[in-house]
MDTraj code that builds the backbone (N, CA, C; nanometers):
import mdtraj as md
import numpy as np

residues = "UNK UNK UNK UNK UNK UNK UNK UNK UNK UNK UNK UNK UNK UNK UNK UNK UNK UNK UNK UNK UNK UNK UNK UNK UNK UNK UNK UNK UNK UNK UNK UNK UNK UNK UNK UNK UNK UNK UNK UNK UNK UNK UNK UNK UNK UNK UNK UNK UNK UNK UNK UNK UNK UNK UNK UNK UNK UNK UNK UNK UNK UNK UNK UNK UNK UNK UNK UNK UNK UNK UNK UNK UNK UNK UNK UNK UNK UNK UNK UNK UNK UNK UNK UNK UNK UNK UNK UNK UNK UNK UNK UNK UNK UNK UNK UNK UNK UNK UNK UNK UNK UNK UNK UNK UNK UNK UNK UNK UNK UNK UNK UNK UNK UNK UNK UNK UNK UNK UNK UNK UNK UNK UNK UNK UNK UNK UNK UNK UNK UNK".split()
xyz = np.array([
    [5.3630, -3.6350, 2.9021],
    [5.3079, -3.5034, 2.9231],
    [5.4073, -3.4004, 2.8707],
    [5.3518, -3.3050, 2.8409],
    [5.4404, -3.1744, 2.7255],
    [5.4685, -3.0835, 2.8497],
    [5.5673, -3.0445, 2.8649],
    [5.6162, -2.9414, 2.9711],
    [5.7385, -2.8944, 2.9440],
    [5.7176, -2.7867, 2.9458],
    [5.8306, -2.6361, 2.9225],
    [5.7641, -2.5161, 3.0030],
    [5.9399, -2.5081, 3.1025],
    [5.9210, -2.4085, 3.2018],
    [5.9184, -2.2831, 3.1398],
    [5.8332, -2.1281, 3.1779],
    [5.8156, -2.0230, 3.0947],
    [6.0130, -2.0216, 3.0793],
    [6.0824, -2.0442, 3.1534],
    [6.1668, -2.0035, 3.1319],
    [6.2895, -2.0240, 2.9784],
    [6.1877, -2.1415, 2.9654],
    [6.2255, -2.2178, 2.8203],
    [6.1578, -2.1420, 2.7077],
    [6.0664, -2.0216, 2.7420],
    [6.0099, -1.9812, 2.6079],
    [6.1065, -1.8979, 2.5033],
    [6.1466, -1.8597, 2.3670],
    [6.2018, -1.8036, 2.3079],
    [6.2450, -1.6873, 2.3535],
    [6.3549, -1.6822, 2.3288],
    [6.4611, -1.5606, 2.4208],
    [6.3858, -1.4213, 2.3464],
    [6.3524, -1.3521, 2.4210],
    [6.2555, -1.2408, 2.3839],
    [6.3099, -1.1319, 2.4580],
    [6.3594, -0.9974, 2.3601],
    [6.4487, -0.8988, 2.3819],
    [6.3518, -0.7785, 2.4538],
    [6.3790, -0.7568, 2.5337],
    [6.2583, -0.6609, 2.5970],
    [6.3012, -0.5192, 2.5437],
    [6.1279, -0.5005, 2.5295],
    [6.1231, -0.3788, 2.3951],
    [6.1945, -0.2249, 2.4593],
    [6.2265, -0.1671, 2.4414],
    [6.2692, -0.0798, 2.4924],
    [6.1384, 0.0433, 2.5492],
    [6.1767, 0.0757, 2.6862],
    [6.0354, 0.1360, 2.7417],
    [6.0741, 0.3213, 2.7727],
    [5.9430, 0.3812, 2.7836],
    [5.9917, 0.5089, 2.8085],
    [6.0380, 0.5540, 2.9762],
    [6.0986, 0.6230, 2.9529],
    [6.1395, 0.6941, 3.0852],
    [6.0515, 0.7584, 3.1428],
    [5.9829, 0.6928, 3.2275],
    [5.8932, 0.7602, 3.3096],
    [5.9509, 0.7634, 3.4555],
    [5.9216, 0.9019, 3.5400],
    [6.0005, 0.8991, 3.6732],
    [5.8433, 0.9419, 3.7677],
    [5.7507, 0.9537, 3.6905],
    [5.6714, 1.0276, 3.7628],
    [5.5735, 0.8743, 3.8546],
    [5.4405, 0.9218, 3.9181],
    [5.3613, 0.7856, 3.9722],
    [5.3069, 0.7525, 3.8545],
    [5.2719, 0.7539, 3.7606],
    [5.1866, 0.7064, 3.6524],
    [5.2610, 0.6125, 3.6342],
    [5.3574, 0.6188, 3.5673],
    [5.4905, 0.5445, 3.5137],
    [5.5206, 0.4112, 3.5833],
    [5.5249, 0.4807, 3.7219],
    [5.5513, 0.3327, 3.7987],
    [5.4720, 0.2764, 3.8315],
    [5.3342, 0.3027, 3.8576],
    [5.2188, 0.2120, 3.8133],
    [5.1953, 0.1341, 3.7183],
    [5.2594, 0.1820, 3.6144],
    [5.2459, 0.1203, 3.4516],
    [5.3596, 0.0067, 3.4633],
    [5.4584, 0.0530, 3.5242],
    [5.5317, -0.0561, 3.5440],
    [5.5361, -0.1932, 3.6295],
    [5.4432, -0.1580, 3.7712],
    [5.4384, -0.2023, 3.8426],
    [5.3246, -0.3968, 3.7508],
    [5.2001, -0.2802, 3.6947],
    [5.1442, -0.3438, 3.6425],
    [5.2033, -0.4492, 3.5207],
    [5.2895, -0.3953, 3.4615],
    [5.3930, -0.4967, 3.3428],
    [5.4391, -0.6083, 3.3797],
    [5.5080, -0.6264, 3.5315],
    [5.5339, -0.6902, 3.5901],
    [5.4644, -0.7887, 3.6614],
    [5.3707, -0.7409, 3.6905],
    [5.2521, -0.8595, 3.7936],
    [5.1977, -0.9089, 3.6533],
    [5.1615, -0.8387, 3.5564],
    [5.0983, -0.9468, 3.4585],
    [5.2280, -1.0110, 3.3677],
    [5.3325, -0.9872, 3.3725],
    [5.4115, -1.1249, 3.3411],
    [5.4538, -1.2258, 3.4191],
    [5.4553, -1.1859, 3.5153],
    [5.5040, -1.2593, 3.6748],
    [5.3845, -1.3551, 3.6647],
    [5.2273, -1.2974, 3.6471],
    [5.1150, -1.3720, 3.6452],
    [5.0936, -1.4922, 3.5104],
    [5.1596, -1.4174, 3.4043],
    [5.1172, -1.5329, 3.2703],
    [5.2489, -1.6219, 3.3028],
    [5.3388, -1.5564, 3.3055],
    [5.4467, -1.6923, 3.3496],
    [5.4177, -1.8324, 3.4528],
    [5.3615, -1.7907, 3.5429],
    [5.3198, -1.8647, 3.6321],
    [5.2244, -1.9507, 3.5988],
    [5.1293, -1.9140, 3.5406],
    [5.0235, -2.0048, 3.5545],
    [5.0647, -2.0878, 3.3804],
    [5.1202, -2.0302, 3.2825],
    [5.1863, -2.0959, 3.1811],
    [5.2322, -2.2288, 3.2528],
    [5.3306, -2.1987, 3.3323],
    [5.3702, -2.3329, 3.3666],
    [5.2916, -2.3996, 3.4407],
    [5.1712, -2.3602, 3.4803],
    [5.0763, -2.4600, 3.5821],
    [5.0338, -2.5595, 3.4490],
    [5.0096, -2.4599, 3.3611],
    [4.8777, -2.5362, 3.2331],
    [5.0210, -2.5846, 3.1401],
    [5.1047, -2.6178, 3.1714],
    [5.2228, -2.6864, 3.0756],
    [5.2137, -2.8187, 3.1843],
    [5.2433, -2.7799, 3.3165],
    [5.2341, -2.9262, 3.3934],
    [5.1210, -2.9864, 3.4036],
    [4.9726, -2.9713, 3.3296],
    [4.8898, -3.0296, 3.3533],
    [4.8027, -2.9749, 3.4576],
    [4.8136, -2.8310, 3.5157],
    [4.7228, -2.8139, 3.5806],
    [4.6207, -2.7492, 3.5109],
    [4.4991, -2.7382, 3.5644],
    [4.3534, -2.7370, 3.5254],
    [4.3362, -2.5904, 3.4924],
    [4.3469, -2.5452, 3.3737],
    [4.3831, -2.4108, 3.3369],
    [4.3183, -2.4149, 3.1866],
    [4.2004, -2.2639, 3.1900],
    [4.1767, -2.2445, 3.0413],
    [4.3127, -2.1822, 2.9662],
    [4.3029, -2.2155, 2.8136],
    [4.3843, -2.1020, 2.7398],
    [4.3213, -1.9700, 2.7374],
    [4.2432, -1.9247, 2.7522],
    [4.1511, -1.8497, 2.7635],
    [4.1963, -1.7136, 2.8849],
    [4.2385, -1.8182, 2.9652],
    [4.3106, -1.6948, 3.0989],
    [4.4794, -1.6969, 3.0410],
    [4.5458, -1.7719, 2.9761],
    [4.6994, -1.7616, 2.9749],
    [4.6464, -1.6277, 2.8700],
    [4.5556, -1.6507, 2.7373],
    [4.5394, -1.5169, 2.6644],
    [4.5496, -1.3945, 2.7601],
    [4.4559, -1.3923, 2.8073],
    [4.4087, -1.2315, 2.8969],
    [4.5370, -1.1859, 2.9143],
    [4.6007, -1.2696, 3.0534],
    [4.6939, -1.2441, 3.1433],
    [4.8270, -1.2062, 2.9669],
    [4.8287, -1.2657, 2.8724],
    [4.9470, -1.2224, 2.8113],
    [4.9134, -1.0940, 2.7362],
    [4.7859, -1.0633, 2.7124],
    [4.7091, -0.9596, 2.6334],
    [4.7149, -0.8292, 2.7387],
    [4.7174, -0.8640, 2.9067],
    [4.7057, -0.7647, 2.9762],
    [4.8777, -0.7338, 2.9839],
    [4.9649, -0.8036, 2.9631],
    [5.1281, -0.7628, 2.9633],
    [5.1636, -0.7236, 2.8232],
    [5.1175, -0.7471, 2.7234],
    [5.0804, -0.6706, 2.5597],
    [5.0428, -0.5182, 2.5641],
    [4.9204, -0.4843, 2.6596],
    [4.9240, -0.3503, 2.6598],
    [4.9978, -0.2952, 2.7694],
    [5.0121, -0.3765, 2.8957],
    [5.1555, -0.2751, 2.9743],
    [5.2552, -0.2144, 2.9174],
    [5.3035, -0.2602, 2.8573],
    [5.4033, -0.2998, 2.7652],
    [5.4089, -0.1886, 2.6315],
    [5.2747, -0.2064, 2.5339],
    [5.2802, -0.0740, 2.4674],
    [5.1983, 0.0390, 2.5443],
    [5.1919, 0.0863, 2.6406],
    [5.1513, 0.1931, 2.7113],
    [5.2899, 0.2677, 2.7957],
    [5.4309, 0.2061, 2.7662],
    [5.5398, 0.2111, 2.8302],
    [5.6579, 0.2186, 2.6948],
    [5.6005, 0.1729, 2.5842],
    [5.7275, 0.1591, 2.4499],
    [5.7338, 0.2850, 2.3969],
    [5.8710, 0.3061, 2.3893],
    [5.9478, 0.4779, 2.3940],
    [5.8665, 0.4766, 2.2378],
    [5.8676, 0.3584, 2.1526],
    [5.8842, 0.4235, 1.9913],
    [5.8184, 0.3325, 1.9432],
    [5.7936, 0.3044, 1.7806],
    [5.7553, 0.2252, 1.6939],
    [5.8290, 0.0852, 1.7369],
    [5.9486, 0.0921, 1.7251],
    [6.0575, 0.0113, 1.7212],
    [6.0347, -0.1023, 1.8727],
    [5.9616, -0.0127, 1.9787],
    [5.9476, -0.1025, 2.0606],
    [5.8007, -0.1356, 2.0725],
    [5.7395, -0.1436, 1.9988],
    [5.5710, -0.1244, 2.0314],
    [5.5833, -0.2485, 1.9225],
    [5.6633, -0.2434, 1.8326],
    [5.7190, -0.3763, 1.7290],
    [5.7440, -0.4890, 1.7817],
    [5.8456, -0.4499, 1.8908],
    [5.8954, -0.5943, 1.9493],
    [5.7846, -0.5839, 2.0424],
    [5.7142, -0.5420, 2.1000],
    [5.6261, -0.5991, 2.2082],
    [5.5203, -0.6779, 2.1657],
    [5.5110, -0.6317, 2.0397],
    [5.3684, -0.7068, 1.9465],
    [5.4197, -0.8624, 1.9034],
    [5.5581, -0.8805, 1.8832],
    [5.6612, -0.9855, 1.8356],
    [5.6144, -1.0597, 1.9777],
    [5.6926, -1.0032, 2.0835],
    [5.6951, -1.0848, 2.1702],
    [5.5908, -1.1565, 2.2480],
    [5.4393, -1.0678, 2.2534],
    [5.2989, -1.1335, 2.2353],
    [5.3140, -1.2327, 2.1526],
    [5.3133, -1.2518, 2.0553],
    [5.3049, -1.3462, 1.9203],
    [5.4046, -1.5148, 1.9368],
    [5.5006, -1.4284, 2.0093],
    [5.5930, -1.5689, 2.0633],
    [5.4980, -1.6235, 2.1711],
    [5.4341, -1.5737, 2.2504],
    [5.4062, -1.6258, 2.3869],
    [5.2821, -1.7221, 2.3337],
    [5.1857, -1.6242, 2.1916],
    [5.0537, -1.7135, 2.1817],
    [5.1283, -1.8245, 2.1089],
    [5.2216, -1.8244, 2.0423],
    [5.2818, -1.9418, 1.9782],
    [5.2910, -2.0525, 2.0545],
    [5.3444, -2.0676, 2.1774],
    [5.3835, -2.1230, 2.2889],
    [5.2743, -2.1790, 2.3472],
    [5.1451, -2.0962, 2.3683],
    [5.0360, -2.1465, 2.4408],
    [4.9496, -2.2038, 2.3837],
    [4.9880, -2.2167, 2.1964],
    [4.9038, -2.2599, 2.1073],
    [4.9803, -2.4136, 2.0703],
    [5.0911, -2.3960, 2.1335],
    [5.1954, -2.5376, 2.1201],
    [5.1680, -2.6129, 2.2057],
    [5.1420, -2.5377, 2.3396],
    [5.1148, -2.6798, 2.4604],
    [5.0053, -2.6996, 2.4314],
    [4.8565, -2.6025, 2.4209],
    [4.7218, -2.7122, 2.4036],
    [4.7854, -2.7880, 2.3016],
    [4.7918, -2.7882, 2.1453],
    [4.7937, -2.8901, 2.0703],
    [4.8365, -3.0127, 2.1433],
    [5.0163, -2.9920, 2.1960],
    [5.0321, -3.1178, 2.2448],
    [4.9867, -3.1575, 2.3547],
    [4.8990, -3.0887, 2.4932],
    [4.7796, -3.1305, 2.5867],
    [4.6863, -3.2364, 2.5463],
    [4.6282, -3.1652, 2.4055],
    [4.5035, -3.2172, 2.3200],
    [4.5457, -3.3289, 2.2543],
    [4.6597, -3.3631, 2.2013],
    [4.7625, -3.4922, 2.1102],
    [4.7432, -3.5727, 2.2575],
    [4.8344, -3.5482, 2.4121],
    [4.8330, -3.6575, 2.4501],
    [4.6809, -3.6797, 2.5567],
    [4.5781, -3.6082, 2.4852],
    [4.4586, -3.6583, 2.5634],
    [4.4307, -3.5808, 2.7312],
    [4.4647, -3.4793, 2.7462],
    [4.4765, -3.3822, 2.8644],
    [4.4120, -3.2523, 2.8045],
    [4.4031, -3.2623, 2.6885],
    [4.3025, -3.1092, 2.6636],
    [4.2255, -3.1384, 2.5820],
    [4.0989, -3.0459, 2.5695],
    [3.9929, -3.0430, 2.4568],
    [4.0936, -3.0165, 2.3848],
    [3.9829, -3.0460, 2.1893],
    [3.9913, -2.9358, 2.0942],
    [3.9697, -2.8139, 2.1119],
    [3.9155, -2.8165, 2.1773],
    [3.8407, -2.6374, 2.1842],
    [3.9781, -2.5553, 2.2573],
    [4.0527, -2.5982, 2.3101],
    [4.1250, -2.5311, 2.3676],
    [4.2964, -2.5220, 2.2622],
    [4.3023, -2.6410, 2.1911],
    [4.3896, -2.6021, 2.0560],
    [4.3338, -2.5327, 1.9781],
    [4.1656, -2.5061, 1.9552],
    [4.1759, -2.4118, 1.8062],
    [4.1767, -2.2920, 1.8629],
    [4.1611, -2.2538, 2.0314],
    [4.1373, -2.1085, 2.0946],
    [4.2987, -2.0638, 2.0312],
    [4.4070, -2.1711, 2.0805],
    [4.5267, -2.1410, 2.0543],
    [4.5842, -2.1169, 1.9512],
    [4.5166, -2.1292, 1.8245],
    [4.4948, -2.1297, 1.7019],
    [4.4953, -1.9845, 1.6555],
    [4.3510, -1.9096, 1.7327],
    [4.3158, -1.8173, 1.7365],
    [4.3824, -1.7177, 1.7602],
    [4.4372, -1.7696, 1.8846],
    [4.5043, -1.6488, 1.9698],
    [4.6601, -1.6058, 1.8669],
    [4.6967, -1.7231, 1.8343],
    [4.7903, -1.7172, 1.7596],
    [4.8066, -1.5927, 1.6284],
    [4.6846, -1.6740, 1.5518],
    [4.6683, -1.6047, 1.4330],
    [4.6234, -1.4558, 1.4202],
    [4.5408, -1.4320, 1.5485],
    [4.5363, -1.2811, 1.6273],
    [4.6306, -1.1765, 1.6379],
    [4.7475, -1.2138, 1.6936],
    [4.8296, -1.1911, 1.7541],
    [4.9580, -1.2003, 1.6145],
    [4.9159, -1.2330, 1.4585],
    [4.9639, -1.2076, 1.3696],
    [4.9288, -1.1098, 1.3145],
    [4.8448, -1.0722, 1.2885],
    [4.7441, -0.9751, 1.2037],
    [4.7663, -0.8559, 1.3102],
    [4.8119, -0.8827, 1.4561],
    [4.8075, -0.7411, 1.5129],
    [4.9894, -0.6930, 1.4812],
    [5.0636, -0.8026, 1.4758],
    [5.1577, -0.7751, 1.4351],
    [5.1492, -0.6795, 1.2662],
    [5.0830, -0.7204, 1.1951],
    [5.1349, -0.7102, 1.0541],
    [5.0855, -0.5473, 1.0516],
    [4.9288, -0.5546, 1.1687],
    [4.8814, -0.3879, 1.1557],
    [4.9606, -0.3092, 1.2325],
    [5.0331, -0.3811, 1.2873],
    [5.1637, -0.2674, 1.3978],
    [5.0461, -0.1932, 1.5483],
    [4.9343, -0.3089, 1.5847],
    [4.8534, -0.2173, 1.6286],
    [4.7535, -0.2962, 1.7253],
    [4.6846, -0.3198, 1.8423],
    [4.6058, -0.3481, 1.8554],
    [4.4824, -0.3269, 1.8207],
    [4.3921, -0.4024, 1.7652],
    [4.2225, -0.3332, 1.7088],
    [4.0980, -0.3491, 1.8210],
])
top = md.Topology()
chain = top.add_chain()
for i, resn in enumerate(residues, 1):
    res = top.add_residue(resn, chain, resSeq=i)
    for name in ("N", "CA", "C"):
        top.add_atom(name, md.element.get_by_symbol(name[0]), res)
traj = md.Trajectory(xyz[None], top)
């Protein structure tokens, strides 16, 4: 069985965020946090074999993608946040394959990862979510 703790995912430099002091801000933050706290977690459920679409690791990393640029001071960090999405679908497109190789996942759930992947390039290259 293929297993890597989130903590094993590619060392990913956190993008630099704006200074917010007001309640908006820390809502925005609050939220950044529960949805990485949330994709981390269940990453490693669906790395150990628990019963998990790729489908929700997307959302949950797509919903810490826009925390994330709704909080990046500049270009420069709205860059790395799009990078660091792109590492995570990499990752979730690595365990289905090897899920699906040792017979624990559909296809359907390597080519989602496929998807998500190649998504998550093209939003890189547009500097942008569409």
């Amino acid at each position: 069985m293929y297993r890597l703790a989130s903590a094993d995912l590619p060392d990913q430099k956190k993008p630099p965020l704006l200074k917010v002091g007001d309640a908006e801000g820390a809502l925005k933050k609050t939220m950044l946090e529960e949805a990485r706290k949330v994709f981390e977690l269940r990453l490693t459920r669906y790395q150990n074999g628990g019963a998990l679409e790729v489908e929700t690791l997307y959302q949950w990393s797509s919903r810490w993608l826009e925390a994330e640029l709704d909080l990046a001071a500049d270009a420069t960090g709205k860059t790395a946040t799009l990078k660091a999405h792109l590492e995570r679908m990499k990752e979730v497109e690595k365990s289905a394959v090897a899920r699906m190789k040792a017979g624990q996942g559909p296809e359907s759930d390597a080519a989602a990862g496929r998807y998500y992947r190649t998504q998550a390039e093209v939003w890189l290259v547009h500097g942008h979510v569409r």
